[in-house]
Jmol script that loads the backbone (N, CA, C; Angstrom):
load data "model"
ATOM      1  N   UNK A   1       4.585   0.362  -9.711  1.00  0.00           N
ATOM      2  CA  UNK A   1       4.378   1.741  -9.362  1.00  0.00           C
ATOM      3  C   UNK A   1       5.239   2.093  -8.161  1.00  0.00           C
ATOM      4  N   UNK A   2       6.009   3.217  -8.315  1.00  0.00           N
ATOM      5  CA  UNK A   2       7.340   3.161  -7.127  1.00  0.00           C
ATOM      6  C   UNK A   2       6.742   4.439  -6.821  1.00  0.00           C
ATOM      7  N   UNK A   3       5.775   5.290  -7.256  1.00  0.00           N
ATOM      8  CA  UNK A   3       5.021   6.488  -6.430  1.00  0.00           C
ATOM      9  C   UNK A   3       3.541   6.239  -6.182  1.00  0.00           C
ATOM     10  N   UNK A   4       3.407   6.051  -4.711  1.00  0.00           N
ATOM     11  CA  UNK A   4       2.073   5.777  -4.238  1.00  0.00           C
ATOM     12  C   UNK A   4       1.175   7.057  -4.607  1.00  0.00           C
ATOM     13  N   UNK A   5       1.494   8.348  -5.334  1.00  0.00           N
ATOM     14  CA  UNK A   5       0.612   9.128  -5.192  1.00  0.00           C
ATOM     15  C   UNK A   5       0.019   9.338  -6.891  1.00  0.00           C
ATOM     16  N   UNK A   6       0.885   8.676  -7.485  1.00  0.00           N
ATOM     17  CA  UNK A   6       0.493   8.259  -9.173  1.00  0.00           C
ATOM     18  C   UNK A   6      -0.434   7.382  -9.159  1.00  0.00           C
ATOM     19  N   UNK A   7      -1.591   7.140  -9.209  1.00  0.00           N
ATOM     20  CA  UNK A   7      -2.402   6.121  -9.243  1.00  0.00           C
ATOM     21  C   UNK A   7      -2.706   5.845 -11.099  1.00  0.00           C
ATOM     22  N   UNK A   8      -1.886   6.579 -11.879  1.00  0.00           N
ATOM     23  CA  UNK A   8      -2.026   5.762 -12.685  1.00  0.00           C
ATOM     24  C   UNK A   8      -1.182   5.426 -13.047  1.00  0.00           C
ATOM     25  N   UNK A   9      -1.162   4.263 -14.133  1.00  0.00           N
ATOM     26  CA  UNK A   9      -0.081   3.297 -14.883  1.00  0.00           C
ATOM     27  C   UNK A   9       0.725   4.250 -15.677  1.00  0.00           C
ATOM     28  N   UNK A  10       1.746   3.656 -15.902  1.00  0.00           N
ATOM     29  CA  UNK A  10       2.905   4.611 -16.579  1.00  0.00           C
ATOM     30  C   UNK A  10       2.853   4.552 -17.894  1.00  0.00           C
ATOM     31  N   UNK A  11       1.791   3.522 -18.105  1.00  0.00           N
ATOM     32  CA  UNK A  11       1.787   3.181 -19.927  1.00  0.00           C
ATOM     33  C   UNK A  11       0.398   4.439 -20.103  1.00  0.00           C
ATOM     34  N   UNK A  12      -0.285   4.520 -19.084  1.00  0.00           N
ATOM     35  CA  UNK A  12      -1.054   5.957 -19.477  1.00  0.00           C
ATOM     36  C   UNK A  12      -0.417   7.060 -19.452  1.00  0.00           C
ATOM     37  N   UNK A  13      -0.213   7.982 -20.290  1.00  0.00           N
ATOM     38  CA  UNK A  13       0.136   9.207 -20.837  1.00  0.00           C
ATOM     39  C   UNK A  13      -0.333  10.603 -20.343  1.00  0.00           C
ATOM     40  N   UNK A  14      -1.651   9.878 -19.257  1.00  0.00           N
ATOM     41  CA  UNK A  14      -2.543  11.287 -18.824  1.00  0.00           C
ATOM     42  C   UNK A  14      -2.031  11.284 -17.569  1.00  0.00           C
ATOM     43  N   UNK A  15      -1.662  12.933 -17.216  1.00  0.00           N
ATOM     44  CA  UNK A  15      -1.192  13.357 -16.023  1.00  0.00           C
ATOM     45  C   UNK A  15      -2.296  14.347 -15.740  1.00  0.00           C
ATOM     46  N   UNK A  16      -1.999  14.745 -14.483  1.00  0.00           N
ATOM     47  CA  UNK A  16      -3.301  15.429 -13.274  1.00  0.00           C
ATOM     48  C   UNK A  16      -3.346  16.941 -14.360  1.00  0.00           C
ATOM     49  N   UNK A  17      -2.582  17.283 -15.011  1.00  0.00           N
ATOM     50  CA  UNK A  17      -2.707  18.859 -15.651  1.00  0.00           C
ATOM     51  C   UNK A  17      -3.706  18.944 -16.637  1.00  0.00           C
ATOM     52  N   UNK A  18      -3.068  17.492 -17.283  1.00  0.00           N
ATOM     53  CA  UNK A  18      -3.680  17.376 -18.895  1.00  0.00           C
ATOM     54  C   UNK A  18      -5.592  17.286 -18.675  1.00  0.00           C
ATOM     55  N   UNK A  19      -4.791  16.721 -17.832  1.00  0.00           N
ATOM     56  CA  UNK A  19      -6.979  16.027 -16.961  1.00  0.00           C
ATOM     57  C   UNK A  19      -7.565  17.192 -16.535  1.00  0.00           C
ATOM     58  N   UNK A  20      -6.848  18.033 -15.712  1.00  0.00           N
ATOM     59  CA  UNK A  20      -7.575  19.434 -15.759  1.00  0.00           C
ATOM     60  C   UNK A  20      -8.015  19.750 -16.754  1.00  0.00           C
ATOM     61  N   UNK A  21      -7.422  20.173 -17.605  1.00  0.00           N
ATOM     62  CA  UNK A  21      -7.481  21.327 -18.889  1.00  0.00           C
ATOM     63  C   UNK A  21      -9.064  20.609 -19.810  1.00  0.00           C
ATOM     64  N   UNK A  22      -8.598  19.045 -19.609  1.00  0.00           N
ATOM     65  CA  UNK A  22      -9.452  18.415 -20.468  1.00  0.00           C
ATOM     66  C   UNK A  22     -11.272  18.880 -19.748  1.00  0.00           C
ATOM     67  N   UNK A  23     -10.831  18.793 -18.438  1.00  0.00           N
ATOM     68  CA  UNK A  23     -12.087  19.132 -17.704  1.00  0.00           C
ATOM     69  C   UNK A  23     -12.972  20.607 -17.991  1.00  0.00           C
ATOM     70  N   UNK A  24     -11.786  21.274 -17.760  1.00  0.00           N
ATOM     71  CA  UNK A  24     -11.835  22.700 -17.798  1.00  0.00           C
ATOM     72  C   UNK A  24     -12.496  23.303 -19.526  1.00  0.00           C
ATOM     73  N   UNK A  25     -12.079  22.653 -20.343  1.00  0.00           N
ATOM     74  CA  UNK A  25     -12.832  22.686 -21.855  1.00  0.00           C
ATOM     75  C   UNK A  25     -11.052  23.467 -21.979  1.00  0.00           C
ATOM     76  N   UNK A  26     -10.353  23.600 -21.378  1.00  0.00           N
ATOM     77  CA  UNK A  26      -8.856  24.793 -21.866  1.00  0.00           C
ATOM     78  C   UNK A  26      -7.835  23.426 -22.652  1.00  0.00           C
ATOM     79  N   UNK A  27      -8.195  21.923 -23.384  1.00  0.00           N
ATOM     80  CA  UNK A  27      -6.912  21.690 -23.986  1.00  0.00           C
ATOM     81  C   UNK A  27      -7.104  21.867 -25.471  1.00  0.00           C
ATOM     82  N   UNK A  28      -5.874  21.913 -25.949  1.00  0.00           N
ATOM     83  CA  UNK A  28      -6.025  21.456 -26.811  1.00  0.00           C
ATOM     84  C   UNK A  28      -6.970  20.495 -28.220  1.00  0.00           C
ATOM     85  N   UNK A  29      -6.924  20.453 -29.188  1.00  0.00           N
ATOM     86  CA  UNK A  29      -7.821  19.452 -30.150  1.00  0.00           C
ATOM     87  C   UNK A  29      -6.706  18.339 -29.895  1.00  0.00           C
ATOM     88  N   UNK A  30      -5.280  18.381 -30.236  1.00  0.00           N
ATOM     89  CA  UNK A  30      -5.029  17.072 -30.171  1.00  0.00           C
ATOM     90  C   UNK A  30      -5.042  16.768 -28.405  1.00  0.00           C
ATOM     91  N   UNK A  31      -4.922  16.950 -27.247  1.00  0.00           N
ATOM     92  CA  UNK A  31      -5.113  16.714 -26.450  1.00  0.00           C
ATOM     93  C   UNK A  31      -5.896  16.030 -25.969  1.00  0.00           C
ATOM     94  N   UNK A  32      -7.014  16.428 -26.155  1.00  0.00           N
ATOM     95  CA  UNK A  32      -8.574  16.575 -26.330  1.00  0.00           C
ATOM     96  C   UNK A  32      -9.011  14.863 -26.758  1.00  0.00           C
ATOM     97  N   UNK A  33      -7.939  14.390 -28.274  1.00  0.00           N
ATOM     98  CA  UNK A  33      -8.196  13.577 -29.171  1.00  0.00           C
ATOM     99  C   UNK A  33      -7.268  12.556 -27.895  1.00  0.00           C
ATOM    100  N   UNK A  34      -6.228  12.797 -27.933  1.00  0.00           N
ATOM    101  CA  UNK A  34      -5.752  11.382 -27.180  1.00  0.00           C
ATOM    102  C   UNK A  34      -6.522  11.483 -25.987  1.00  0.00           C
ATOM    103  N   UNK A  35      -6.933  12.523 -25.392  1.00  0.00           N
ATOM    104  CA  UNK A  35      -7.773  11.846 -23.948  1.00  0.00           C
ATOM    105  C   UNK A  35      -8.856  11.145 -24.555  1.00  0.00           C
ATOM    106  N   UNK A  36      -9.892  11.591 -25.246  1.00  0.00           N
ATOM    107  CA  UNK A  36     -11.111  10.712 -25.099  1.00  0.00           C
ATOM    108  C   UNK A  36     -10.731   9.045 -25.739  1.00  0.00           C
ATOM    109  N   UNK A  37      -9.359   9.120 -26.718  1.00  0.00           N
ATOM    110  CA  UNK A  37      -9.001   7.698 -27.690  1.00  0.00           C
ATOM    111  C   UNK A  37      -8.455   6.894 -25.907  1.00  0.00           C
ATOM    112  N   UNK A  38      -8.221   7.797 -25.246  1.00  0.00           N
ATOM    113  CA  UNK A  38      -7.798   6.651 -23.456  1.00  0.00           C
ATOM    114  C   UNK A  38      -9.094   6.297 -23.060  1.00  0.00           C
ATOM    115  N   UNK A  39     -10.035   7.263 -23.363  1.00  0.00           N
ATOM    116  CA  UNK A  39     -11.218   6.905 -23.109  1.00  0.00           C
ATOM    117  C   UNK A  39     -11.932   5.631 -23.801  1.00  0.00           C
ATOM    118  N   UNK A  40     -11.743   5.554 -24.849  1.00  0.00           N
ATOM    119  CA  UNK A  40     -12.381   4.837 -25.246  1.00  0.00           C
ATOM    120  C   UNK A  40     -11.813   3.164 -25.263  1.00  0.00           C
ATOM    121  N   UNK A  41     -10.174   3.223 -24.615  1.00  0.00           N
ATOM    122  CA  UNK A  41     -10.109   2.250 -24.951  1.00  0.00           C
ATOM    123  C   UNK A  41      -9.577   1.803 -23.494  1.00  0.00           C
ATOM    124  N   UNK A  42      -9.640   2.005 -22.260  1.00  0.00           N
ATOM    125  CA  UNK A  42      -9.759   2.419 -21.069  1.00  0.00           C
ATOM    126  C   UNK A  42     -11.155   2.321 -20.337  1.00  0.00           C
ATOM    127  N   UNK A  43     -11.286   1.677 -19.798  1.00  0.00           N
ATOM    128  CA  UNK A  43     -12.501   1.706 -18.996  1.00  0.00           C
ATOM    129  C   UNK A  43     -12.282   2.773 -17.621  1.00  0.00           C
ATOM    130  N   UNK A  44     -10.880   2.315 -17.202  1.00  0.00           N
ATOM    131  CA  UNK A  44     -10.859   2.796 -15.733  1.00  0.00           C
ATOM    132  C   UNK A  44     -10.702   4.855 -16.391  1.00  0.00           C
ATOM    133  N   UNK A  45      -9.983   5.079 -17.210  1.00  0.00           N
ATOM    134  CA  UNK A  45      -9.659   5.944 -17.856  1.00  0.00           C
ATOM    135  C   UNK A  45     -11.439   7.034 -17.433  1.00  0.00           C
ATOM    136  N   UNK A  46     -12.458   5.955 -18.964  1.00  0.00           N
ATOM    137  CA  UNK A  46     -13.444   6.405 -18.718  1.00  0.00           C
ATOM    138  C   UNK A  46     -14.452   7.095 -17.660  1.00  0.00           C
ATOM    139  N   UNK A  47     -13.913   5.999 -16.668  1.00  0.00           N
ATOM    140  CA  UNK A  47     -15.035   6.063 -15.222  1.00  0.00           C
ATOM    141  C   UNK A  47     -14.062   7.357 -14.149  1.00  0.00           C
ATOM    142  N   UNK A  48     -13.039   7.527 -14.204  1.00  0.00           N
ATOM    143  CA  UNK A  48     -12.108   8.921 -13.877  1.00  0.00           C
ATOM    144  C   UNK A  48     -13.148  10.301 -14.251  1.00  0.00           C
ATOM    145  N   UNK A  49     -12.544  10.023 -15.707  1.00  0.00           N
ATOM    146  CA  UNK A  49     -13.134  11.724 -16.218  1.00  0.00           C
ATOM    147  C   UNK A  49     -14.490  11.553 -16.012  1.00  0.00           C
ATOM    148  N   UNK A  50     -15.293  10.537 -16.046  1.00  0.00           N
ATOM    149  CA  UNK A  50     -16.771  10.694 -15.668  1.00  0.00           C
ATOM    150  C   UNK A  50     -17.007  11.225 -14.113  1.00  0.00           C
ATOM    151  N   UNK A  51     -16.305  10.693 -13.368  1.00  0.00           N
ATOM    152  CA  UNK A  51     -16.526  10.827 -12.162  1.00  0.00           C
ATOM    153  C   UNK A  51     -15.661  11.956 -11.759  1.00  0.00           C
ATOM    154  N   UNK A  52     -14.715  12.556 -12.190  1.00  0.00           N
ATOM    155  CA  UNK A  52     -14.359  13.929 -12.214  1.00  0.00           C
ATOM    156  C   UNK A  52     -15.164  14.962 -13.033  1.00  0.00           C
ATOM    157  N   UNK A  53     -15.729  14.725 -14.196  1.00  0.00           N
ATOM    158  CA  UNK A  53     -16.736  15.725 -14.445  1.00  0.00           C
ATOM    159  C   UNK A  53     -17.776  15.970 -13.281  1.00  0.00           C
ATOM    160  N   UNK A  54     -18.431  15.546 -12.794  1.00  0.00           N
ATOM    161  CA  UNK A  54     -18.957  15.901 -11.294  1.00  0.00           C
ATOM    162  C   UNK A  54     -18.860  16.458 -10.301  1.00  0.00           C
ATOM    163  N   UNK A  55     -17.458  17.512  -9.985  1.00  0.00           N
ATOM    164  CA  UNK A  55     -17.462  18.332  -9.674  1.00  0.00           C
ATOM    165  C   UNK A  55     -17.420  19.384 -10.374  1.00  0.00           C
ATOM    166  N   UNK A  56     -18.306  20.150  -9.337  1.00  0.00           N
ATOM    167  CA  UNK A  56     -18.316  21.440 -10.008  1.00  0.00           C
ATOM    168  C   UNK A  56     -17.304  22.437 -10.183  1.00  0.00           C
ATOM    169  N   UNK A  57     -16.028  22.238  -9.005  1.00  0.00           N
ATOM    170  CA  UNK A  57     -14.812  23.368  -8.674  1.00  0.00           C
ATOM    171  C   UNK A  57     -13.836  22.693  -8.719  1.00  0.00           C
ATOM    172  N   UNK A  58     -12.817  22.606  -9.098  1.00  0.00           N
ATOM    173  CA  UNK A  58     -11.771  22.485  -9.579  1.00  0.00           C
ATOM    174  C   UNK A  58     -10.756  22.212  -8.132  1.00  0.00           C
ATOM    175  N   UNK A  59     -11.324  23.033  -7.246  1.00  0.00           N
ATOM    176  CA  UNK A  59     -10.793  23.342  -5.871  1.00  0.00           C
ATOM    177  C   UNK A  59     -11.408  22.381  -5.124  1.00  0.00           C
ATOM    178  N   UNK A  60     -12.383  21.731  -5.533  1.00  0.00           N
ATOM    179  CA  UNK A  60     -13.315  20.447  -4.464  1.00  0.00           C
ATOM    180  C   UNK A  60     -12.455  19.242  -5.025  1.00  0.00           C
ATOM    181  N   UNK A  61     -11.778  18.841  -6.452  1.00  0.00           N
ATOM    182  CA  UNK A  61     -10.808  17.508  -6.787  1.00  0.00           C
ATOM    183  C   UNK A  61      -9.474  17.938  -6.274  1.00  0.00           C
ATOM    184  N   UNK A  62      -9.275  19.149  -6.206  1.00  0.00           N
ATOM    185  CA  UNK A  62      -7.833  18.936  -5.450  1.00  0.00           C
ATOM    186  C   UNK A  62      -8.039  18.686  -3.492  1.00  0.00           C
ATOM    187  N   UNK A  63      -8.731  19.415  -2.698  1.00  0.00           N
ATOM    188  CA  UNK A  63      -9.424  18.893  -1.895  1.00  0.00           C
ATOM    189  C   UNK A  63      -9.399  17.523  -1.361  1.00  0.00           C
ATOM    190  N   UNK A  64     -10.273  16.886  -2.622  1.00  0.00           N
ATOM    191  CA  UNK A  64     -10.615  15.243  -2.454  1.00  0.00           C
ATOM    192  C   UNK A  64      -9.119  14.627  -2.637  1.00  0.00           C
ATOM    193  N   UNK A  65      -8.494  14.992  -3.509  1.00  0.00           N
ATOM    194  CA  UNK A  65      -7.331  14.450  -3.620  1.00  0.00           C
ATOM    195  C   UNK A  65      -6.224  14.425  -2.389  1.00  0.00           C
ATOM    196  N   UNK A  66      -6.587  15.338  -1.881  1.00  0.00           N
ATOM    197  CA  UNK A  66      -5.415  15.531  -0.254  1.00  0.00           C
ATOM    198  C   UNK A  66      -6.250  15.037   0.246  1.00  0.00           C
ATOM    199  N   UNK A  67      -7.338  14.701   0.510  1.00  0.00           N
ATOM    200  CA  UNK A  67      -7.917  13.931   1.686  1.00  0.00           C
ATOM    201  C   UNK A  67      -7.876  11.920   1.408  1.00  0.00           C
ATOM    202  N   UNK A  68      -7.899  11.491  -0.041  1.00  0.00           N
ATOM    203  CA  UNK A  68      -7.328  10.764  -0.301  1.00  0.00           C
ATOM    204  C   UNK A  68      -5.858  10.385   0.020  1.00  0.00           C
ATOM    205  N   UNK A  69      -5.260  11.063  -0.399  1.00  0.00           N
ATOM    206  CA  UNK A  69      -3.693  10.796  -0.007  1.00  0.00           C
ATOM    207  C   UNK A  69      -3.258  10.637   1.691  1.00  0.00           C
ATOM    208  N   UNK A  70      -3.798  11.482   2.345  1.00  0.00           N
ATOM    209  CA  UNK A  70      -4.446  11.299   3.809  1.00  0.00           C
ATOM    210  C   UNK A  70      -4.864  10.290   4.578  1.00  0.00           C
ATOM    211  N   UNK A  71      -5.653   9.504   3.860  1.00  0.00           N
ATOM    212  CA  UNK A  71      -6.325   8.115   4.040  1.00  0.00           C
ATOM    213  C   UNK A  71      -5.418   6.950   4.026  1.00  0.00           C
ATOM    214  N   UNK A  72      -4.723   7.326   2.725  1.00  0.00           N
ATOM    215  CA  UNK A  72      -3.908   6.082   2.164  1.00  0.00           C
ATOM    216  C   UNK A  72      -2.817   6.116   3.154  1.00  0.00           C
ATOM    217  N   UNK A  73      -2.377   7.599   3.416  1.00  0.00           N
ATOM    218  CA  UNK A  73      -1.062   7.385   4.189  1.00  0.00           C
ATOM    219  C   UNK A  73      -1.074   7.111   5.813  1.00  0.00           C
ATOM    220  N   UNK A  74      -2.668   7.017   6.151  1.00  0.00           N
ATOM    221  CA  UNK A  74      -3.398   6.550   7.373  1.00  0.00           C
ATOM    222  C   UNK A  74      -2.944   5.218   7.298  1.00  0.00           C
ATOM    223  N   UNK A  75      -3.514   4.561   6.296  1.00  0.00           N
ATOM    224  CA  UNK A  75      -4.147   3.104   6.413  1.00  0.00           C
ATOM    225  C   UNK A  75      -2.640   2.289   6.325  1.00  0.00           C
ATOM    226  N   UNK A  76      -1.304   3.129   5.359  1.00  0.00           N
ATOM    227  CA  UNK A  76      -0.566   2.132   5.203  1.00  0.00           C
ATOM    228  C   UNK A  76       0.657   2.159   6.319  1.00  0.00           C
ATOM    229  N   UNK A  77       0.615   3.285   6.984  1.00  0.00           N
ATOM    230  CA  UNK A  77       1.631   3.203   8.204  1.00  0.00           C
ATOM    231  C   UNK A  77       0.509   2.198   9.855  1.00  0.00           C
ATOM    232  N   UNK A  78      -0.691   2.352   9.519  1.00  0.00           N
ATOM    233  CA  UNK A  78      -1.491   1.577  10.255  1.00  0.00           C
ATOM    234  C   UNK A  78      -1.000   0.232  10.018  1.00  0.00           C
ATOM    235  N   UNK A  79      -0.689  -0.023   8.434  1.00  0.00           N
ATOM    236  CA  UNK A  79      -0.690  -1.786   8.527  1.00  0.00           C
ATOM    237  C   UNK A  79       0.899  -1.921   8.791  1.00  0.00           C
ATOM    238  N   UNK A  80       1.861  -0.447   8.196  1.00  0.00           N
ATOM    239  CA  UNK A  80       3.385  -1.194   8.955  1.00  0.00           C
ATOM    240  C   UNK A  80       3.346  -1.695  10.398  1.00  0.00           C
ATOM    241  N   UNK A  81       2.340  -0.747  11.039  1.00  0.00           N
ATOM    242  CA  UNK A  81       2.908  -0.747  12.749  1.00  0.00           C
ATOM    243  C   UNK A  81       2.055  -1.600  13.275  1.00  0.00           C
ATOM    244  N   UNK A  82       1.136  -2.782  12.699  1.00  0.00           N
ATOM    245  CA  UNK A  82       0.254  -3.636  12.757  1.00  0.00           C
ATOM    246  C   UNK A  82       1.467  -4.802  12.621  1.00  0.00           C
ATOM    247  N   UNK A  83       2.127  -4.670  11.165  1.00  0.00           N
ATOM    248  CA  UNK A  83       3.167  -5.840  11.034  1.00  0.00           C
ATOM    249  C   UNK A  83       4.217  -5.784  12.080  1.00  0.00           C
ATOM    250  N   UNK A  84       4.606  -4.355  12.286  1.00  0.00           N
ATOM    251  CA  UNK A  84       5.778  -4.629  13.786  1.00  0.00           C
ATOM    252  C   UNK A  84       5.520  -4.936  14.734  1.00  0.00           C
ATOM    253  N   UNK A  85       4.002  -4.869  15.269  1.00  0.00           N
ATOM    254  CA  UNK A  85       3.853  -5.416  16.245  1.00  0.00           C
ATOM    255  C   UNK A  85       3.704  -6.860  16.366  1.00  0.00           C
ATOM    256  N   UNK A  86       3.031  -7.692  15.467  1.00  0.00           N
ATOM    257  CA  UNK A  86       3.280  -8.986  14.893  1.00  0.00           C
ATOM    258  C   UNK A  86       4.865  -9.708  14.891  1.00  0.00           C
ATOM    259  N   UNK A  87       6.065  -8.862  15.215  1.00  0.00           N
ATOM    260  CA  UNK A  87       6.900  -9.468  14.896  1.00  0.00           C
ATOM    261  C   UNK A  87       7.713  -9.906  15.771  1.00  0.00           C
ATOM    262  N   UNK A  88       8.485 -10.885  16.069  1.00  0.00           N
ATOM    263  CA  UNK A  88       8.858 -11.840  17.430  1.00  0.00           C
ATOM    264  C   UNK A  88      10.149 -10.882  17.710  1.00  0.00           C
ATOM    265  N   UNK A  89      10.302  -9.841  18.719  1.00  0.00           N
ATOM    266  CA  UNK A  89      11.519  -8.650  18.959  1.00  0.00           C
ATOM    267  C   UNK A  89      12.804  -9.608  19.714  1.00  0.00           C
ATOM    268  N   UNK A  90      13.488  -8.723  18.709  1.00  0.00           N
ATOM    269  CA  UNK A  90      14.779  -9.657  18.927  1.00  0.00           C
ATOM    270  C   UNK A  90      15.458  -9.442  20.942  1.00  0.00           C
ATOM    271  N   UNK A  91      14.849 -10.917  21.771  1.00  0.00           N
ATOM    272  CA  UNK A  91      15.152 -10.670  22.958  1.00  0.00           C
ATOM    273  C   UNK A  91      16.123 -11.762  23.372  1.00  0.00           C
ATOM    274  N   UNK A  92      16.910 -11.423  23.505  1.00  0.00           N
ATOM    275  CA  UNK A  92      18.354 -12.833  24.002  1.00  0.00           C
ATOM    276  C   UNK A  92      17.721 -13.886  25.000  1.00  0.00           C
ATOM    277  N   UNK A  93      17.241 -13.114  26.095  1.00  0.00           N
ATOM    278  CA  UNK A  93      16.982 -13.631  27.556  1.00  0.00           C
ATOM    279  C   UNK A  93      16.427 -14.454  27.130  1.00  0.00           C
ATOM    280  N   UNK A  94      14.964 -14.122  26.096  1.00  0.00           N
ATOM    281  CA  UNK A  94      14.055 -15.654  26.035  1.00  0.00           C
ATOM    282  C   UNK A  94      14.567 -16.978  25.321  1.00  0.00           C
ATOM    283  N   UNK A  95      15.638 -16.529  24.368  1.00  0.00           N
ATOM    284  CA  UNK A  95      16.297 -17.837  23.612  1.00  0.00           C
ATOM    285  C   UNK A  95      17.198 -18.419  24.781  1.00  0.00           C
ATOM    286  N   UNK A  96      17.943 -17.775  25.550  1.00  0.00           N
ATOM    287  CA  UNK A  96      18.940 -18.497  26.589  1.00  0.00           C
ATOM    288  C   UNK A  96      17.977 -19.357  27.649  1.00  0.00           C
ATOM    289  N   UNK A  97      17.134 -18.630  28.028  1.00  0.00           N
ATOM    290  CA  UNK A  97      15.771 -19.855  28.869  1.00  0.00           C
ATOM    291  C   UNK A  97      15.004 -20.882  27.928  1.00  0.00           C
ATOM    292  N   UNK A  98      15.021 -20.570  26.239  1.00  0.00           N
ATOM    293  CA  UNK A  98      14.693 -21.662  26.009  1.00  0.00           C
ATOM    294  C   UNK A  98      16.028 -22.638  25.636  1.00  0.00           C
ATOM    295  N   UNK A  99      16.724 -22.619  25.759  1.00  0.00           N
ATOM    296  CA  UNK A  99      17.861 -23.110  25.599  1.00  0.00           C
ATOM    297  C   UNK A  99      18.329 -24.202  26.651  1.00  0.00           C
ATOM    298  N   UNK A 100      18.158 -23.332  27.934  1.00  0.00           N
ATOM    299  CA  UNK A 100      18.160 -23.646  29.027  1.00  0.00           C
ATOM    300  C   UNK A 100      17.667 -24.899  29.590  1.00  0.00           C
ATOM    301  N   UNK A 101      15.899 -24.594  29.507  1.00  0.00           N
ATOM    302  CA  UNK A 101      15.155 -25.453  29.306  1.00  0.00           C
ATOM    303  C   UNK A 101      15.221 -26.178  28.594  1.00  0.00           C
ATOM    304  N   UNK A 102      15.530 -26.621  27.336  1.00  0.00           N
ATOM    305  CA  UNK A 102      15.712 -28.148  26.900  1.00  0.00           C
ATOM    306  C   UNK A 102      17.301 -28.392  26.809  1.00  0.00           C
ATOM    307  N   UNK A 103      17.887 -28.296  27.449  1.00  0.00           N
ATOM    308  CA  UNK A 103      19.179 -28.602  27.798  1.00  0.00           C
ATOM    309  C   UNK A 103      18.969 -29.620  29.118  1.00  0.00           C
ATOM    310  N   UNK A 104      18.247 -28.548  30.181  1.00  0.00           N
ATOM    311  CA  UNK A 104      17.507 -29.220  31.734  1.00  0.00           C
ATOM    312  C   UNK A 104      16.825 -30.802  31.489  1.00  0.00           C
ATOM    313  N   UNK A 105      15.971 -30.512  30.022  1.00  0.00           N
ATOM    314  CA  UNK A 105      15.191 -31.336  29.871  1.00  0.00           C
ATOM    315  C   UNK A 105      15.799 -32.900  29.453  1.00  0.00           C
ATOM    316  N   UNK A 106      17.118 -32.356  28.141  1.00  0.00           N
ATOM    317  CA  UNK A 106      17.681 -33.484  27.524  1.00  0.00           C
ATOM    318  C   UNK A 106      18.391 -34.372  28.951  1.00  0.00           C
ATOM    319  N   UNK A 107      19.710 -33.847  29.762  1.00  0.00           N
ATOM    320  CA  UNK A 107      19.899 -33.895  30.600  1.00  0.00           C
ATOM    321  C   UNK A 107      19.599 -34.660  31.971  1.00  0.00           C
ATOM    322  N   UNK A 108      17.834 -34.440  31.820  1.00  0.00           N
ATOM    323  CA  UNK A 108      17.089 -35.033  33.396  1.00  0.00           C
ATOM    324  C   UNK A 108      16.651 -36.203  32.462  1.00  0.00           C
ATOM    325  N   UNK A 109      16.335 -36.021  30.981  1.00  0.00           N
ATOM    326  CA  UNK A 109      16.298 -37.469  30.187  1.00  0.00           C
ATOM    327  C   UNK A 109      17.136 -38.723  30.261  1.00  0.00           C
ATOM    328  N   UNK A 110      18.291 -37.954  29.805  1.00  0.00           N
ATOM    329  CA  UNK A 110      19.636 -39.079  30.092  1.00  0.00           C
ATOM    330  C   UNK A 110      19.690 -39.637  31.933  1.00  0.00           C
ATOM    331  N   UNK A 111      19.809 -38.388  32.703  1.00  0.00           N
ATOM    332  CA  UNK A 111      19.958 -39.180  33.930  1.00  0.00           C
ATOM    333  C   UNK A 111      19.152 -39.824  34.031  1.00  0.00           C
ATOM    334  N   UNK A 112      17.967 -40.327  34.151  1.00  0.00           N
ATOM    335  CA  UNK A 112      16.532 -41.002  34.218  1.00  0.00           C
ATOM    336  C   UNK A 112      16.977 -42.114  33.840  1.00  0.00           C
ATOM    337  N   UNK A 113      17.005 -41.836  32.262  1.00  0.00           N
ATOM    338  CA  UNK A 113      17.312 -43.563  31.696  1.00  0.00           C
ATOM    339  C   UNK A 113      18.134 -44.162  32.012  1.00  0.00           C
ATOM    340  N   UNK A 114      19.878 -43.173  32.148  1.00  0.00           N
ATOM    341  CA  UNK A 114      20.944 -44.220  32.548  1.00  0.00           C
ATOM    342  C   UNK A 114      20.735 -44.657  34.075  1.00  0.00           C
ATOM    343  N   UNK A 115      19.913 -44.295  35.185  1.00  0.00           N
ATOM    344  CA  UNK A 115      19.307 -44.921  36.787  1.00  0.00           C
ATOM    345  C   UNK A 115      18.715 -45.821  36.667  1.00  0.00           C
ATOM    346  N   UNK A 116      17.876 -45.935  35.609  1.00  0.00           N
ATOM    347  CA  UNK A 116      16.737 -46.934  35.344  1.00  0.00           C
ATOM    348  C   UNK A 116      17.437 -48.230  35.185  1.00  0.00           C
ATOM    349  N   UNK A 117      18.403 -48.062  34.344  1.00  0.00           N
ATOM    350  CA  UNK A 117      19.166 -49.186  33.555  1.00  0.00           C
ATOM    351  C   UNK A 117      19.549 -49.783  34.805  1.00  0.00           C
ATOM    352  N   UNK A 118      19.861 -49.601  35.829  1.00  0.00           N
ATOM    353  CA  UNK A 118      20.983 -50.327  37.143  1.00  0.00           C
ATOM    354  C   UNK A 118      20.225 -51.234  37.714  1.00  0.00           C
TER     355      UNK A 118
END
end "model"
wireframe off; spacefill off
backbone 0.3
color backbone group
């Protein structure tokens, strides 16, 4: 799914209009016939138009629907800027001090051992 605001599959055929009309009693017979045949062979399909028959206004699912889309576009710039902050920022200074530091370290190694040896 390359549009977050399609929540359905592309192999389903039902778009937000057709689902109106179907609601509304305004489609079509064959319309009518392929929505309820999604229905029937569709669960998630089913539990949609069930749970969209439940409103009463037409104006309360579009509503819910922007306040959905709202949410989602809350939650998923929440988890980008959750992951950027998680992420190690590209800073020179700290690689050249660690660098530094075990350079100091290899260094005070070798002198050590080759003193010891005498």
């Amino acid at each position: 799914m390359t549009d977050l605001k399609d929540i359905l599959e592309q192999d389903d055929e039902l778009n937000t209009e057709e689902l109106m009309r179907y609601l509304q009693g305004n489609a079509s017979d064959e319309e009518r016939f392929a929505i309820e045949k999604q229905m029937a062979e569709s669960t998630f399909v089913n539990e949609a138009i069930e749970g969209l028959q439940n409103f009463k206004d037409p104006k309360q699912v579009a509503e819910y629907v922007e306040q959905l889309n709202r949410q989602l576009q809350k939650q998923t710039t929440k988890k980008a800027a959750r992951k950027n902050k998680r992420k190690l920022k590209d800073e020179n200074w700290l690689v050249i001090a660690i660098l530094a530091i075990l350079f100091l370290c290899i260094a005070g190694y070798f002198l050590i051992h080759f003193y010891s040896k005498k």
